[in-house]
C-alpha positions as a Python dict, from the first residue, in 0.01 Angstrom:
ca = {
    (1, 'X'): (0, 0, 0),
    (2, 'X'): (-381, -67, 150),
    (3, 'X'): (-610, 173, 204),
    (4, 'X'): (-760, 130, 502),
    (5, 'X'): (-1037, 390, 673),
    (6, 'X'): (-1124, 736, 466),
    (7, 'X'): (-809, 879, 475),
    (8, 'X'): (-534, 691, 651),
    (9, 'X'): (-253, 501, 492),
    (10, 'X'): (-158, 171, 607),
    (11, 'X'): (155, 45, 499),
    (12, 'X'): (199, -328, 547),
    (13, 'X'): (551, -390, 425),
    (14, 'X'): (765, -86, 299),
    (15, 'X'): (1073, -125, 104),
    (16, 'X'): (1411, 168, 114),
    (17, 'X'): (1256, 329, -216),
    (18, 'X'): (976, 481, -16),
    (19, 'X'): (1045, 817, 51),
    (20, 'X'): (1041, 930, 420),
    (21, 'X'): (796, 1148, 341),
    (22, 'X'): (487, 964, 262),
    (23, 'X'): (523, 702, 544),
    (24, 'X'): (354, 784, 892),
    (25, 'X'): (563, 937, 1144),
    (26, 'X'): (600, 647, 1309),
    (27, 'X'): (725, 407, 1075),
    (28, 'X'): (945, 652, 941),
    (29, 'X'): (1102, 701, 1343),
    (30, 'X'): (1111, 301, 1344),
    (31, 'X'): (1234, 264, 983),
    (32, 'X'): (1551, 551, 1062),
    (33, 'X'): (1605, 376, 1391),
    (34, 'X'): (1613, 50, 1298),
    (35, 'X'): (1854, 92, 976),
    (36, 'X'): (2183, 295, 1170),
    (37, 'X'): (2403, 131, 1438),
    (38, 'X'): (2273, 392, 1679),
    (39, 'X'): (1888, 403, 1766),
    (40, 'X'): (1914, 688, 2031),
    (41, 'X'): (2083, 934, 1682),
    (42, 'X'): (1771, 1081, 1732),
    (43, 'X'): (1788, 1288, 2011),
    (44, 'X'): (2142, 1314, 1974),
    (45, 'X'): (2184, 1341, 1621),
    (46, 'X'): (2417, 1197, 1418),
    (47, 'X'): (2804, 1125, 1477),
    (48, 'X'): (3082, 1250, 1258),
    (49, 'X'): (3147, 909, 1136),
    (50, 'X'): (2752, 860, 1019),
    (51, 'X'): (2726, 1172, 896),
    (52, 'X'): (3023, 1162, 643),
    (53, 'X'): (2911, 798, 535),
    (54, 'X'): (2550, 907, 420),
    (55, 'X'): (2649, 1255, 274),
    (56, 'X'): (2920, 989, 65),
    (57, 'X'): (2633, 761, -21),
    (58, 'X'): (2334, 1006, -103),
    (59, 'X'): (2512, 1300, -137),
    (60, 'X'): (2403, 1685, 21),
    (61, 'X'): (2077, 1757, 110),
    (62, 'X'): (1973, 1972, -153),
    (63, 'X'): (1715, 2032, -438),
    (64, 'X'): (1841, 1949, -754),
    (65, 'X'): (1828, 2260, -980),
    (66, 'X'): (1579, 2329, -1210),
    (67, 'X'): (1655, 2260, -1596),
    (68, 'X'): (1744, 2581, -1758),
    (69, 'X'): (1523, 2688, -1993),
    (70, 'X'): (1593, 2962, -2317),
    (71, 'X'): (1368, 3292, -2287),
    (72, 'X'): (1225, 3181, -2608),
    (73, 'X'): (1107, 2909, -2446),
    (74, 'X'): (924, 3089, -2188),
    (75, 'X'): (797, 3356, -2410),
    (76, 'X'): (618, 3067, -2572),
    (77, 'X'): (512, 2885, -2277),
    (78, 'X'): (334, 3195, -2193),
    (79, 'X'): (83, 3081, -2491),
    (80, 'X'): (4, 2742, -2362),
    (81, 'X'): (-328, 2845, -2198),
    (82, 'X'): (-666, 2797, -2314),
    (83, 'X'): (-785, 3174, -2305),
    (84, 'X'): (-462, 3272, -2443),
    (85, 'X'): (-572, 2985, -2730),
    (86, 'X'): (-923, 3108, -2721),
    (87, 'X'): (-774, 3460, -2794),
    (88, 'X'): (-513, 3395, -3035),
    (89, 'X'): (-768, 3192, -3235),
    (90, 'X'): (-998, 3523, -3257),
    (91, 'X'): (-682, 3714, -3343),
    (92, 'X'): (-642, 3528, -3650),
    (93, 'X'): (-1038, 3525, -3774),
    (94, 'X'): (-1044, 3859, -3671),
    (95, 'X'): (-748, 3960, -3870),
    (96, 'X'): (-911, 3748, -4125),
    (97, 'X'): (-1267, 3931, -4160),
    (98, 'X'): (-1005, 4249, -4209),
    (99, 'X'): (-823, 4176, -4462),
    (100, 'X'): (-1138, 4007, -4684),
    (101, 'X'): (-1295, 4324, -4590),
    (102, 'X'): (-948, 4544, -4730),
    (103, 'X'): (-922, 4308, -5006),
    (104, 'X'): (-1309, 4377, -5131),
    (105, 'X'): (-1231, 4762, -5090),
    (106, 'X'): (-950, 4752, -5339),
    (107, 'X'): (-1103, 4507, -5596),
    (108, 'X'): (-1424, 4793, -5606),
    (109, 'X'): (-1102, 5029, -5610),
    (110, 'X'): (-1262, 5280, -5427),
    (111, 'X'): (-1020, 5389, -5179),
    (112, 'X'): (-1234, 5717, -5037),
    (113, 'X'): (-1216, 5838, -4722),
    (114, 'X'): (-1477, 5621, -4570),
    (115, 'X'): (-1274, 5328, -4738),
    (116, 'X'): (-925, 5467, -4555),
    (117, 'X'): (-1133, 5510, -4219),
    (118, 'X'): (-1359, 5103, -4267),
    (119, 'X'): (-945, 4988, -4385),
    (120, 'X'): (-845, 5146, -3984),
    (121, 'X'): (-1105, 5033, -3829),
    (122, 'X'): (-1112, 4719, -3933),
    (123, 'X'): (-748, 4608, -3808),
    (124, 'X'): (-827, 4791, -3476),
    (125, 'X'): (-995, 4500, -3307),
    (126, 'X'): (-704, 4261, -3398),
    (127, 'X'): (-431, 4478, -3367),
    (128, 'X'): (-576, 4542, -2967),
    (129, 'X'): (-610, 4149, -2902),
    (130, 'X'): (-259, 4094, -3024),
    (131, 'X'): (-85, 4367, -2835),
    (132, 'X'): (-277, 4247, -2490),
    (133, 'X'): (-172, 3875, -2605),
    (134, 'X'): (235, 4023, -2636),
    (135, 'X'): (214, 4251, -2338),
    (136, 'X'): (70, 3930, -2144),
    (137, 'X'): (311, 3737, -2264),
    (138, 'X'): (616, 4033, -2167),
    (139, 'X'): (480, 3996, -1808),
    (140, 'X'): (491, 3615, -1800),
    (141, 'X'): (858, 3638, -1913),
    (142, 'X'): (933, 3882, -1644),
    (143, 'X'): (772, 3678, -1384),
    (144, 'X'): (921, 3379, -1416),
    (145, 'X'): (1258, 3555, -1472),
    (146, 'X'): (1241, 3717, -1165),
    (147, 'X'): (1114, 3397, -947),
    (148, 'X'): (1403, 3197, -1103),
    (149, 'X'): (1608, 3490, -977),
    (150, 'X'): (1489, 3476, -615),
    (151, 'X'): (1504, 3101, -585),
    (152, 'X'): (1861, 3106, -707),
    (153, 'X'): (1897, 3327, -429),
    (154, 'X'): (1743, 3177, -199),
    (155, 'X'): (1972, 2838, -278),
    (156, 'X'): (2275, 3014, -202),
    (157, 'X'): (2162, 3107, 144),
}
């Protein structure tokens, strides 16, 4: 491969591991045209005969399916972000600062009311960021579960 010009590819020698994809239109025509026994198969598409030999040598022409993964797997997949990271860490400190906080009430062991209420409030702020981290994580797992569903759907159209 050479780059020649901003954008354009110029391919001096291309090889049958190139997919048809990448090469210019052109050289993909010539390339297609040049390896069958029939050059005009494209207007007139393929015969029987050509057709049966390359579905025998590269098989149907469809997307190979996706590796099946365990829900567990998503559910935690659904974690591998860097807010979700960012928020998980200040979970834990959070949740952290709480219990030193609980733990200093009950050494003084003065468990009042204003203790009972500080205890409460004090595992509010950790107990939110966790439940928006799981219910995030609930609508990942849906997501995906449903998209799988629809392209497996889709396939067998």
């Amino acid at each position: 491969w050479r780059r020649s010009g901003s954008l354009s590819v110029t391919i001096s020698s291309y090889s049958a591991d190139i997919p048809y994809e990448i090469l210019p239109m052109q050289t993909a025509i010539d390339k297609l045209t040049h390896t069958t026994n029939n050059s005009d198969h494209l207007k007139t598409g393929l015969s029987d005969e050509e057709a049966t030999q390359l579905l025998a040598q590269v098989g149907p022409n469809a997307l190979q399916p996706p590796k099946k993964t365990s829900i567990w797997e998503l559910w935690l997949q659904q974690f591998d972000d860097g807010l979700v990271k960012i928020l998980v860490a200040v979970a834990i400190l959070s949740a952290g600062f709480s219990i030193s906080e609980i733990w200093d009430i009950l050494k003084e062991n003065a468990i009042t009311e204003e203790a009972q209420s500080t205890v409460l409030q004090s595992l509010v702020e950790p107990g939110i960021i966790i439940a928006i981290l799981l219910l995030n994580a609930a609508v990942g797992v849906w997501q995906d579960l449903s998209a799988r569903s629809s392209l497996e759907l889709t396939s067998l159209m």
